[in-house]
C-alpha positions as CSV (number, residue, x, y, z in Angstrom):
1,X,-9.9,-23.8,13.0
2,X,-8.1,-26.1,10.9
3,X,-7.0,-29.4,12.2
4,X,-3.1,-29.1,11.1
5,X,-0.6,-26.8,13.7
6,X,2.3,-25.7,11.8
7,X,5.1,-24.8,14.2
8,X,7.8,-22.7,12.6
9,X,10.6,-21.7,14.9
10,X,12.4,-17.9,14.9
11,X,15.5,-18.7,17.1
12,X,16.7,-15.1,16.6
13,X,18.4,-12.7,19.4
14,X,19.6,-9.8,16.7
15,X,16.4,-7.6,18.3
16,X,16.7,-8.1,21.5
17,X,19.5,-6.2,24.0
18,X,20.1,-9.1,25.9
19,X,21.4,-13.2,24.6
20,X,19.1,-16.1,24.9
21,X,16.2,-15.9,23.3
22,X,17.1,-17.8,20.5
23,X,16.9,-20.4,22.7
24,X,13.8,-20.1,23.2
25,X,11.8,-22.4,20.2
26,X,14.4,-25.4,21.9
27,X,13.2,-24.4,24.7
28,X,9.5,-25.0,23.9
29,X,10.2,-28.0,22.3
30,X,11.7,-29.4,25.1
31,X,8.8,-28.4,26.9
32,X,6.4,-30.5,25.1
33,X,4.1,-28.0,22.9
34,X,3.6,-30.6,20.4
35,X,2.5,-32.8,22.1
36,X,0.2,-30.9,24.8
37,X,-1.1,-29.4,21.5
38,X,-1.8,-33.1,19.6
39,X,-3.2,-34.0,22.7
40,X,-6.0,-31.9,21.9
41,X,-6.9,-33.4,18.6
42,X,-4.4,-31.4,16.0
43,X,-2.3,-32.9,13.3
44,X,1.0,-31.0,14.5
45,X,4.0,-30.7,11.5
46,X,7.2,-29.3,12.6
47,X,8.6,-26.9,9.9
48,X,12.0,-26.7,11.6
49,X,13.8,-23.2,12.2
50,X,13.5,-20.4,9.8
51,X,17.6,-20.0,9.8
52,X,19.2,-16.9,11.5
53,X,22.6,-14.8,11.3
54,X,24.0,-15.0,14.8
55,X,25.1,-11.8,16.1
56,X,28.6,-12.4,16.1
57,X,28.9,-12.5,12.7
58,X,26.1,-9.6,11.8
59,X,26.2,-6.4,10.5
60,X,25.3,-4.4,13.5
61,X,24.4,-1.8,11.0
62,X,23.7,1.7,13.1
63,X,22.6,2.8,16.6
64,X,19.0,2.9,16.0
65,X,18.3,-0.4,14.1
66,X,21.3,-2.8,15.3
67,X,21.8,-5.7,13.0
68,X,18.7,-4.6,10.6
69,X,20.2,-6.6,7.4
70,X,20.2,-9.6,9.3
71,X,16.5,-9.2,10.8
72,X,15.4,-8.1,7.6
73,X,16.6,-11.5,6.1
74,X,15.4,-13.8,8.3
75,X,12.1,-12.0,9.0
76,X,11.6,-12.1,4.9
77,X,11.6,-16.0,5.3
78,X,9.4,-16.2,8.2
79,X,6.9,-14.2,5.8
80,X,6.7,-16.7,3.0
81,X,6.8,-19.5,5.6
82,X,3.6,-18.6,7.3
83,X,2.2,-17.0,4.2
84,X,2.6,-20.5,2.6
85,X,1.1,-22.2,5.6
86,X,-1.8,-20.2,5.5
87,X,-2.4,-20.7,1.6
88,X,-2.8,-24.2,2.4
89,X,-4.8,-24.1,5.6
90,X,-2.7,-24.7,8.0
91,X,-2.7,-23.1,11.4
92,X,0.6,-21.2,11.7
93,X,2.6,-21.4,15.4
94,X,5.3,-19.5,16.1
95,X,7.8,-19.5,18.6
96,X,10.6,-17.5,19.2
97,X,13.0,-16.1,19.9
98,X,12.7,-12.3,20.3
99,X,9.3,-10.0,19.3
100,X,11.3,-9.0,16.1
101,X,9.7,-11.8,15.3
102,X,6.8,-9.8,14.7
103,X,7.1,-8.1,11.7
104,X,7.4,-11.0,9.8
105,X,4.6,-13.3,11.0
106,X,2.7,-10.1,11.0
107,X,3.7,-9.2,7.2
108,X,3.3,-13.3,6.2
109,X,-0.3,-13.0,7.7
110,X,-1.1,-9.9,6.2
111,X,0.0,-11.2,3.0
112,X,-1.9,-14.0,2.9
113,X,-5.0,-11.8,3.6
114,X,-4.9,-9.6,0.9
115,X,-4.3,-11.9,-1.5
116,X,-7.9,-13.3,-0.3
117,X,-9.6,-10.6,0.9
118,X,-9.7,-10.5,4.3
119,X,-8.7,-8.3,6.9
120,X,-6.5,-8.7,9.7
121,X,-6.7,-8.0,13.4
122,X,-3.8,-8.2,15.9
123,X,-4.5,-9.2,19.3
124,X,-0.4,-8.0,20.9
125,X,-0.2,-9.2,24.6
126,X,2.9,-7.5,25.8
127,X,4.2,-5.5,28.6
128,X,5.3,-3.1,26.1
129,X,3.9,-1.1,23.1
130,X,6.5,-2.2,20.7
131,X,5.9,1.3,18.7
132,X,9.2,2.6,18.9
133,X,10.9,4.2,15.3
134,X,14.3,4.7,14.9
135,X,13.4,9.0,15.7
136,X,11.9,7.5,19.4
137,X,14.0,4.1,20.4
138,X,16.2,4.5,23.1
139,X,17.9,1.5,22.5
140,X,18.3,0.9,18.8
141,X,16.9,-2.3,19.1
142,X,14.7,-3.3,16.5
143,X,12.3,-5.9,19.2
144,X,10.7,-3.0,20.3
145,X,9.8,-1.7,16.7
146,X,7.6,-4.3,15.3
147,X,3.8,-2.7,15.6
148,X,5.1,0.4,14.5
149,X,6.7,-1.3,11.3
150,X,3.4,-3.2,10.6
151,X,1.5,0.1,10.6
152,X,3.7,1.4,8.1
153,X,6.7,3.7,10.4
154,X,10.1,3.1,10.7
155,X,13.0,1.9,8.3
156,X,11.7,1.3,5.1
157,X,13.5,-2.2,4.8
158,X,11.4,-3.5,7.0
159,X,7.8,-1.7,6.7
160,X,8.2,-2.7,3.0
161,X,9.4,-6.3,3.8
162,X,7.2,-9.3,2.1
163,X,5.3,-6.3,0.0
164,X,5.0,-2.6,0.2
165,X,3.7,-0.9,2.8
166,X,1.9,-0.9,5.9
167,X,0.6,-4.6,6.9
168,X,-2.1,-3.8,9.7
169,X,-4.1,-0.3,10.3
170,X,-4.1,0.6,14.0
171,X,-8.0,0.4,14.4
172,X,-7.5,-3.3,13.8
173,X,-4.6,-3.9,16.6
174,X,-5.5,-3.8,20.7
175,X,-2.7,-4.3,23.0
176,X,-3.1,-5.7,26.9
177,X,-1.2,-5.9,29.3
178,X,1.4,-2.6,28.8
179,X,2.9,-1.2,31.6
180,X,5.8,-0.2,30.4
181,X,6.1,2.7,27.3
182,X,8.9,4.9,26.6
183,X,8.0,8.6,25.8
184,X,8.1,8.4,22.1
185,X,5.7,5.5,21.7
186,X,3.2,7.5,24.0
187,X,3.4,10.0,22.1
188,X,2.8,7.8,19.1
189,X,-0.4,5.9,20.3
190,X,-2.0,9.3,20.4
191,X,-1.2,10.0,17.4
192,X,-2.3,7.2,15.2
193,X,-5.2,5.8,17.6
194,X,-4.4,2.3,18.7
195,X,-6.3,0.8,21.5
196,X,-3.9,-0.2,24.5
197,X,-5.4,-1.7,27.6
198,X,-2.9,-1.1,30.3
199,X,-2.4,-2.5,33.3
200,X,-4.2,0.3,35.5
201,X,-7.1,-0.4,33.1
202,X,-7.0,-4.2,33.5
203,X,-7.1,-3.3,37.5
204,X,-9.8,-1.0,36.7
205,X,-11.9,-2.8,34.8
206,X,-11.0,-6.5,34.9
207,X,-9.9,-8.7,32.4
208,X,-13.0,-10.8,32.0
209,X,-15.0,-7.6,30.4
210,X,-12.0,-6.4,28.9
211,X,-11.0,-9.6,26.7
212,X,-14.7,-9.9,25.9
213,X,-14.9,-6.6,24.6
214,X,-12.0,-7.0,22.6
215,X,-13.2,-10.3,21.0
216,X,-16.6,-8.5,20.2
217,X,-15.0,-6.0,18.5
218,X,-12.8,-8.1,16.3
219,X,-15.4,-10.5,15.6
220,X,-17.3,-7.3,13.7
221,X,-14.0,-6.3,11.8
222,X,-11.6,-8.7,11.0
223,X,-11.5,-11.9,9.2
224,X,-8.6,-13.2,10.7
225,X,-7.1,-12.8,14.2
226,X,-3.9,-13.1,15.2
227,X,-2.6,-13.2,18.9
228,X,0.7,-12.6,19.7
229,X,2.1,-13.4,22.6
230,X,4.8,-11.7,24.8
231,X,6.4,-14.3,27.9
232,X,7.0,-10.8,29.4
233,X,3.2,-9.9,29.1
234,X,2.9,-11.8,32.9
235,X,4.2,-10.9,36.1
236,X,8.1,-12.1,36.4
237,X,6.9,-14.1,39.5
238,X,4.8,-16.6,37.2
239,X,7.4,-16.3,34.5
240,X,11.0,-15.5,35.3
241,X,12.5,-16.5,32.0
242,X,12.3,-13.2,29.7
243,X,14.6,-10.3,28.7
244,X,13.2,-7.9,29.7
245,X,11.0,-8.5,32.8
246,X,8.6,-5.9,34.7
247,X,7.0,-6.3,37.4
248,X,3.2,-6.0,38.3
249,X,2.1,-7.8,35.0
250,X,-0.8,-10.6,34.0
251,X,-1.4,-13.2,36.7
252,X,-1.7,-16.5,36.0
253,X,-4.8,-16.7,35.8
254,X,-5.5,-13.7,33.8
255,X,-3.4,-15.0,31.4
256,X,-5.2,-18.1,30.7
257,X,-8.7,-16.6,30.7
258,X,-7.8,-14.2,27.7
259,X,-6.4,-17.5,26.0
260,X,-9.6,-19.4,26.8
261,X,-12.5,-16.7,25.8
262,X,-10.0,-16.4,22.7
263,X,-10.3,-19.8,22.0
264,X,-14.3,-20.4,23.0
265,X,-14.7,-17.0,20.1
266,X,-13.3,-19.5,17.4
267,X,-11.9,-16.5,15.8
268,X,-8.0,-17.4,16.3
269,X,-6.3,-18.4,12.8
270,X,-2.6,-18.1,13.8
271,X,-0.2,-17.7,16.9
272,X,2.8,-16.6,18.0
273,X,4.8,-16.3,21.3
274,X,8.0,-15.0,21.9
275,X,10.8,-13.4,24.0
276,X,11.3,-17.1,25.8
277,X,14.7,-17.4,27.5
278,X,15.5,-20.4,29.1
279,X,18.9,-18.7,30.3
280,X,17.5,-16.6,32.8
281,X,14.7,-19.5,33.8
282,X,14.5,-21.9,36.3
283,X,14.2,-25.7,35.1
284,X,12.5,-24.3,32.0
285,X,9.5,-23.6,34.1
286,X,8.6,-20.5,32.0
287,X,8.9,-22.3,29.0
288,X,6.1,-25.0,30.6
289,X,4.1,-22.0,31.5
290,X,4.0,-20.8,27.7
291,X,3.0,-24.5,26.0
292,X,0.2,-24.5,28.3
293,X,-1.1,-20.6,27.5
294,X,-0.6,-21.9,23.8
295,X,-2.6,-25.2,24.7
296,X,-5.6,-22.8,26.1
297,X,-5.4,-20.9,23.1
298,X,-6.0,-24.3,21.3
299,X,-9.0,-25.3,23.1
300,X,-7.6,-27.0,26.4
301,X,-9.9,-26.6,29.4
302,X,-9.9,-27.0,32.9
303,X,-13.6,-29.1,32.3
C-alpha cells in the first residue's frame, strides 16, 4: 500500500431519506481520522470536500431518483478526484456523507483500472444490498441504488457517469453483513449472481472463515480491492449515529476482524465509509467508532 492517504470528503444528503449525513466527513474529522491514520506511519493530504447542491435548493427531479441532477454532479467530481488520486498512487479515503457516495468512488476506481489493466473487486459492508432500480425502490432514493448502478442498471445518467457503462461485474462484488433487502433487490441478486453473506450466514458460519474466504477469492481475481464501508453495517448498539439503523447487525468485534484480515491480505487499494450522522449520535461516539475501523483497515493492531 502506498504511503500517502488521500482523504476526500462527500458531504452529501440528496440520497439519503433522512438530513445529516452530510455532516458526517466534519464529523470524522473532528474525530481524529488523520491523525489515528498518520499515527500509523502514512503521509495523510486532505483534499477538502468534493462540493455539493444542498437539498433545498435541488431539483428533486422524480419519485424514483429524487435530486438525481444534483447526485449526478457531484458524484462526476468525486470520480475524477479519486481517479486522479489513484493515477498518482495515492491511497484514496472517502468519507461521507450518504452511500450515493458509491457510485462515484466506485466509477473513479473503476476508471482508473481500466485505463491500466486491472480488475476491480468490491468488498460492500452494509446492512443493505443497495441494488434497488428505479422499477424496484420503494423510496426513490437514489442511496439505496449504487451496486446496482455500478453493475450497469438503473438511470442511465448515472450507470454511464465517468464513462459508459457498467463499472464492476457482479462475480467481482461480495456483500456482508445484509439483513435488510426489499423484494425487488432479492429478486435482483438472483438474477445477476452476486455473493451476499447475510447475517443468518455470518451466525452460521462465522465471520473469521467467512472474511477469509472472501479475501482468498479476491486475491485470485482482482487487482484492486476496494472496501466500502456502511456505519449501518454494525448493530445500532455499537453505533447509534446512522440513518437508517437495524438491529441485529456486526458486533464490535466482528467489525474489526474483517478490517484486520483485510489489512494483514495487503490487498486493500482504496476505502470508503459512509452514512455517518452525528445528528442522531451521542458525543460523536459513532464517528470515533468509524476512524478506528478505518485505522484497522490501515494496519492498526491490538499487538
Amino acid at each position: 500500500m502506498d504511503k500517502s492517504v488521500h482523504i476526500i470528503g462527500f458531504p452529501m444528503d440528496l440520497g439519503s431519506g433522512r438530513r445529516g449525513v452530510d455532516m458526517g466527513p466534519s464529523a470524522l474529522r473532528i474525530a481524529g481520522l488523520a491523525e489515528k491514520i498518520r499515527s500509523l506511519g502514512y503521509r495523510i493530504i486532505d483534499e477538502g470536500d468534493i462540493p455539493v447542491a444542498n437539498q433545498e435548493t435541488s431539483d428533486i427531479y422524480s419519485d424514483t431518483l429524487k435530486f438525481l441532477p444534483s447526485i449526478k454532479d457531484a458524484n462526476t467530481l468525486l470520480a475524477s478526484k479519486v481517479e486522479s488520486v489513484l493515477d498518482n498512487n495515492g491511497f484514496p479515503l472517502i468519507i461521507g456523507g450518504d452511500h450515493a457516495m458509491g457510485i462515484g468512488t466506485i466509477a473513479g476506481i473503476s476508471g482508473h483500472c481500466k485505463k491500466h489493466g486491472k480488475t476491480l473487486g468490491v468488498l460492500w459492508i452494509d446492512a443493505h444490498a443497495d441494488m434497488n432500480t428505479p422499477d424496484t425502490t420503494p423510496s426513490g432514493n437514489i442511496h439505496g441504488m449504487p451496486l446496482a448502478i455500478s453493475m450497469g442498471y438503473g438511470a442511465d445518467e448515472l450507470v454511464n457517469l465517468h464513462y459508459p457503462g457498467p463499472k464492476i461485474k457482479p462475480e467481482h462484488l461480495v456483500i456482508i453483513g445484509a439483513r435488510s433487502i426489499d423484494p425487488g433487490e432479492r429478486d435482483f441478486i438472483r438474477e445477476v449472481g452476486v455473493t451476499v453473506h447475510t447475517m443468518v450466514s455470518i451466525d452460521k458460519n462465522g465471520m473469521y472463515d467467512i472474511t477469509m474466504r472472501t479475501l482468498e477469492r479476491m486475491r485470485s481475481t482482482v487487482d484492486h480491492l476496494h472496501i466500502s464501508f456502511d456505519l449501518d453495517s454494525v448493530d445500532p448498539s455499537v453505533a447509534k449515529g446512522v440513518g437508517t439503523p437495524v438491529p441485529g447487525g456486526l458486533s464490535f468485534r466482528e467489525a474489526h476482524l474483517i478490517m484486520e484480515l483485510a489489512a494483514e491480505s495487503g490487498l486493500v487499494s482504496s476505502f470508503e465509509v459512509s452514512e455517518v450522522n452525528p445528528i442522531l449520535d451521542d458525543m460523536n461516539a459513532s464517528a470515533i467508532f468509524a476512524t478506528d475501523i478505518v485505522a484497522s483497515c490501515m494496519g492498526k493492531r491490538i499487538l
